[in-house]
C-alpha positions in Angstrom: -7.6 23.9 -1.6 -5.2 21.2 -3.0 -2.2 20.0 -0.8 1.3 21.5 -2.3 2.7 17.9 -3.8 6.3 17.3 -2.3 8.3 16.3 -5.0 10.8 13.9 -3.1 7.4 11.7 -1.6 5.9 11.7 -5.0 9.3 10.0 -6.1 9.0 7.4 -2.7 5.7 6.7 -4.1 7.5 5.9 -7.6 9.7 3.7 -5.8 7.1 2.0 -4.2 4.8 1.4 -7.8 7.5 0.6 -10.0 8.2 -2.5 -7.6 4.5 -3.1 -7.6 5.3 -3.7 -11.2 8.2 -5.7 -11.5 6.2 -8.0 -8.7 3.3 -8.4 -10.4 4.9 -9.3 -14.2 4.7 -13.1 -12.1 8.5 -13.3 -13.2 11.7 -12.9 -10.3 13.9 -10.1 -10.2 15.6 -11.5 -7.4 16.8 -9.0 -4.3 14.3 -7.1 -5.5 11.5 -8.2 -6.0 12.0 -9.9 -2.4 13.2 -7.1 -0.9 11.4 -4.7 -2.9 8.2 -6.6 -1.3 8.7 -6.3 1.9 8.2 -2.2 1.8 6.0 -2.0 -1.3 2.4 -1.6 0.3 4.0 0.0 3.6 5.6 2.8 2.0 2.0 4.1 0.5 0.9 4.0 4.2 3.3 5.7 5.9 3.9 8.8 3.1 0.0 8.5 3.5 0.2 9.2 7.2 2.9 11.9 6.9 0.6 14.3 4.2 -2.0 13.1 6.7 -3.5 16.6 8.5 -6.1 16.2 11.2 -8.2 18.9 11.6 -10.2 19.3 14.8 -12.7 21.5 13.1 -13.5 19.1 10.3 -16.6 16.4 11.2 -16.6 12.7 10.4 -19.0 12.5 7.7 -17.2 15.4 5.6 -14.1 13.0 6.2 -15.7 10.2 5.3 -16.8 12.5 1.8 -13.5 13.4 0.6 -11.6 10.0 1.2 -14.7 8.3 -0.5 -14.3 10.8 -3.3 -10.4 10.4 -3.4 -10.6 6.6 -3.1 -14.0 4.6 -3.4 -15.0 6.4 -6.5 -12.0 5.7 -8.0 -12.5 1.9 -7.2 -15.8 1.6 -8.5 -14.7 3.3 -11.5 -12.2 1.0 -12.4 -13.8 -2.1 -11.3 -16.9 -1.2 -13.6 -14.9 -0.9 -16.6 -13.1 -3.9 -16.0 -16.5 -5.8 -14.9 -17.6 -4.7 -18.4 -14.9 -5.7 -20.6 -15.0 -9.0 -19.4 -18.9 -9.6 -19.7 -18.9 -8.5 -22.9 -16.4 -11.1 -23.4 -18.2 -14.0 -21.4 -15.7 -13.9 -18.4 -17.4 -12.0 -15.9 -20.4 -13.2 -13.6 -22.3 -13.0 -10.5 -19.3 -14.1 -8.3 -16.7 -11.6 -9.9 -19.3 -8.7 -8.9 -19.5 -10.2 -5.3 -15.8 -9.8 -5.4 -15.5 -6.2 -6.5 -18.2 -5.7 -3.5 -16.0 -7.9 -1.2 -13.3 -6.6 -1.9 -10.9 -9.1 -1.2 -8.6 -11.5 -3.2 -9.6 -14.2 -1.8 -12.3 -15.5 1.0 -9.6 -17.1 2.8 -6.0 -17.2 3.5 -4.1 -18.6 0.6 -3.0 -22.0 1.8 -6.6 -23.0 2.3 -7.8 -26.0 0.8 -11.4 -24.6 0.0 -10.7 -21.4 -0.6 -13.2 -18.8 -2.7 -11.1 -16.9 -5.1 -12.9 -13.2 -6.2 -11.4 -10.4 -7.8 -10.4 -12.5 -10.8 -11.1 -10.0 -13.6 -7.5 -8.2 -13.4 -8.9 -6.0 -10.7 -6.8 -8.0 -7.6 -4.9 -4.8 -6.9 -7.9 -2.7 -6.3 -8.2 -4.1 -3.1 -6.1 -1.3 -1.3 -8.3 1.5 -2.0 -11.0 0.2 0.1 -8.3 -1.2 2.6 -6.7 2.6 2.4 -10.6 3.7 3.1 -11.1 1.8 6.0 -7.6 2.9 7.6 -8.0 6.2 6.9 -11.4 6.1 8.9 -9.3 3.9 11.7 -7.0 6.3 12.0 -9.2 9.1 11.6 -10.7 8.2 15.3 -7.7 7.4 16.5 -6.6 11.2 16.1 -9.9 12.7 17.2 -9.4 10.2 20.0 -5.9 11.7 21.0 -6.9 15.3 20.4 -4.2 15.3 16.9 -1.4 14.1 19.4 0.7 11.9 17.1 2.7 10.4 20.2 -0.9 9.6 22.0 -2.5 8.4 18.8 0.7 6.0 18.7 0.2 4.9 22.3 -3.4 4.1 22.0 -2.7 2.2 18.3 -2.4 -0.9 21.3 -5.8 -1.5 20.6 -5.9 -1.5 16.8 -3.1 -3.9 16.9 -4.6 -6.3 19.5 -8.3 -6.4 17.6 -5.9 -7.1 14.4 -3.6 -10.0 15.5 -7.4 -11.5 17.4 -8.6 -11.4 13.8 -5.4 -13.0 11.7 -5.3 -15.9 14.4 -9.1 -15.9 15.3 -10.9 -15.3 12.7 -11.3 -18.2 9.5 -12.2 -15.5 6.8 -10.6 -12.5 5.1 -13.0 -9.6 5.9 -14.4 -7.5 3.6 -12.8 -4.6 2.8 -10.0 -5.2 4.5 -10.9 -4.7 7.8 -8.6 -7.3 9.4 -5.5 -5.6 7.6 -6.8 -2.2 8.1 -6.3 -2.6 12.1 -3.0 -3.6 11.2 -2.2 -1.4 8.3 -3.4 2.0 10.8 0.6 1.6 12.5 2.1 2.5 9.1 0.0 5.7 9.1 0.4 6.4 12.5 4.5 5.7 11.9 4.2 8.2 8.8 2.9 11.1 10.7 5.1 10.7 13.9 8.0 10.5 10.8 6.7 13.8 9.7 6.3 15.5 12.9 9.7 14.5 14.3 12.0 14.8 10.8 12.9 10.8 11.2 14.2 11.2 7.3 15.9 14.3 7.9 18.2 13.0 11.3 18.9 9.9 9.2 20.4 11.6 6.5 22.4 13.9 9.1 23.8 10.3 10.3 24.7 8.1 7.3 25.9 5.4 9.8 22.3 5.2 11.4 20.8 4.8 8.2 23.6 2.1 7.5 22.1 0.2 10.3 18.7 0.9 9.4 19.5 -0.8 6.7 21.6 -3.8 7.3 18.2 -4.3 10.3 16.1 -4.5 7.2 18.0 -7.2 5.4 18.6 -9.0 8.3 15.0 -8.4 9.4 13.2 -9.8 6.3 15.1 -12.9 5.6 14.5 -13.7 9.0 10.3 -13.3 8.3 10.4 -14.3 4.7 7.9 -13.3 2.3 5.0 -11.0 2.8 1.3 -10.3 1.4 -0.6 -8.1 2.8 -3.5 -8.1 0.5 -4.2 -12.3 1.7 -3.1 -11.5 5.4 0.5 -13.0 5.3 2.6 -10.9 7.1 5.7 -13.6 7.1 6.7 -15.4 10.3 5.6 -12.2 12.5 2.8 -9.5 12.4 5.3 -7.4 14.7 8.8 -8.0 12.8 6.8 -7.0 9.9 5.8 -4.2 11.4 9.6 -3.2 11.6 10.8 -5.0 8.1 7.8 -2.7 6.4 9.1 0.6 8.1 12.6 -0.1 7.8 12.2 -0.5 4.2 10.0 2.4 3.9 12.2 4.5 5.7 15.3 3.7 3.4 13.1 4.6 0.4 12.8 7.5 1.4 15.9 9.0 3.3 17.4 8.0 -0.6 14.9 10.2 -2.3 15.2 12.5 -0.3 18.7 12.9 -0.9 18.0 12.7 -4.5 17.2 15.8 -4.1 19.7 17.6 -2.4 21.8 18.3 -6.0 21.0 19.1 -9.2 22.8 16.7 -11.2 19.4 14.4 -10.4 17.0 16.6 -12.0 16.9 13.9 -15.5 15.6 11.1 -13.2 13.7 13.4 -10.5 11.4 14.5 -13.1 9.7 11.2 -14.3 9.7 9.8 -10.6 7.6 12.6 -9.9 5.1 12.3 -13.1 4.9 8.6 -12.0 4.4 9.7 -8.2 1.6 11.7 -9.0 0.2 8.7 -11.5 0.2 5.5 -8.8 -3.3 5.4 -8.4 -4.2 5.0 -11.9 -1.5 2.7 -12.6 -2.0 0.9 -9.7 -5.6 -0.3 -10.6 -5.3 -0.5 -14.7 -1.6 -2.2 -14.7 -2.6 -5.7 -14.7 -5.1 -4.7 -17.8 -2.3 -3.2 -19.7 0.1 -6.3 -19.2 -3.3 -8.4 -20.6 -3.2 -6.5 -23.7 0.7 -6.3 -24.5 0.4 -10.0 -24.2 -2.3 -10.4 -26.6 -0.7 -8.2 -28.7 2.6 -10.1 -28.4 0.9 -13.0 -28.8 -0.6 -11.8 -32.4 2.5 -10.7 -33.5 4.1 -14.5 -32.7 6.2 -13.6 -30.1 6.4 -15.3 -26.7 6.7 -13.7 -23.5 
């Protein structure tokens, strides 16, 4: 049986896409594309983790099954069509397949002087289905592990975060898959569910001036740590402040859509939030595609962008 959508989360995950977006059109939209950022990748975590229900009766491999069907297949769907395009066009070779199997940007962290560069065919934002995967899985044993105790799962988290920062600093290579940021990236679902569980959204919007310093923490928070990217492992001057900068953000997101809708005068710009909600994975993996093409077909019709 399908989950019942919540229409405010579906408009969170609008938020959260459209600044995916404005990022990627390579061009600056100042505050927010910096700011915007900082909680962009988060915020799909952590509503993931707060729709998350573990169920004690339900086994690892049918787990395994259903986020494989809701994510990998998905990702190799995508990454095939966009393999085939560009082989058809000459563009596409051994090395970009190795990528879409990879997984990863890049084979190492961006400043590196020798680096490997992969997913070159468009498909660079695919890489967080398979890092969602491998979190999901994470996170999956962390919850069998704490019996579906949120506030234990949280606790015992320690460990995901210790093997991740002993990767970032230890280890010369981006894994596949995103394992290295899937450690990490485990915290945002783990921070979604306890959000969930405990009504963090809900007290916040009881107490405008707590979400006032939510928010000026934020600000402060991310110029302090600078820019971010998950996808290549830079998580700005700290992997911890980040940690905070990401959830902050996240939790601003959403305490604003939420109240978007608490009145009825909102319903003109709830509605397409929520079509585009319910659209983010699609327009997550095709978006760069589609720019491609406007561009070509700008470019045919003379005009420069």
């Amino acid at each position: 049986m399908e989950k019942k959508r919540i229409a405010w989360l579906d408009a969170v995950k609008a938020v959260g896409i459209l600044v995916v977006l404005l990022v990627h059109t390579g061009r600056s939209f100042g505050p927010v594309s910096f700011y915007g950022g900082m909680f962009y990748m988060p915020i799909f975590f952590i509503t993931a983790g707060m729709t998350f229900s573990y169920k004690p009766e339900e086994s690892f491999g049918a787990f395994v099954k259903k986020k494989a069907k809701r994510l990998l297949l998905p990702y190799f769907g995508y990454n095939l069509f966009l393999f085939v395009f560009f082989f058809l066009r000459g563009n596409a070779d051994g090395q970009t397949l190795l990528g879409i199997l990879y997984s990863r940007n890049c084979l190492m962290p961006m400043d590196s002087a020798t680096n490997v560069y992969f997913m070159q065919i468009l498909n660079a934002p695919t890489w967080f289905l398979t890092c969602m995967f491998v979190s999901y899985i994470l996170f999956w044993i962390l919850m069998r592990a704490a019996k579906g105790d949120s506030r234990k799962a949280f606790v015992g988290n320690g460990i995901y975060l210790l093997i991740a920062i002993g990767l970032h600093y230890a280890c010369p290579v981006l894994l596949p898959w995103s394992i290295d940021c899937a450690f990490y990236a485990v915290t945002f679902l783990i921070i979604g569910k306890l959000a969930a569980v405990q009504d963090w959204v809900g007290k916040l919007l009881k107490k405008p001036f707590y979400l006032f310093l939510v928010a000026a923490a934020f600000v402060l928070a991310a110029r302090w740590n600078g820019s971010v990217n998950m996808s290549v492992g830079d998580y700005g001057r700290s992997m911890a402040l980040y940690l905070f900068v990401g959830t902050a953000g996240s939790l601003i997101v959403m305490s604003l859509c939420s109240a978007l809708y608490e009145t009825k005068h909102t319903k003109w710009l709830q509605r397409p939030l929520e079509c585009i909600g319910r659209h983010t994975l699609p327009i997550l993996c095709l978006h760069l595609f589609v720019y491609s093409v406007i561009g070509m077909v700008f470019g045919m019709l003379g005009i420069t962008m």
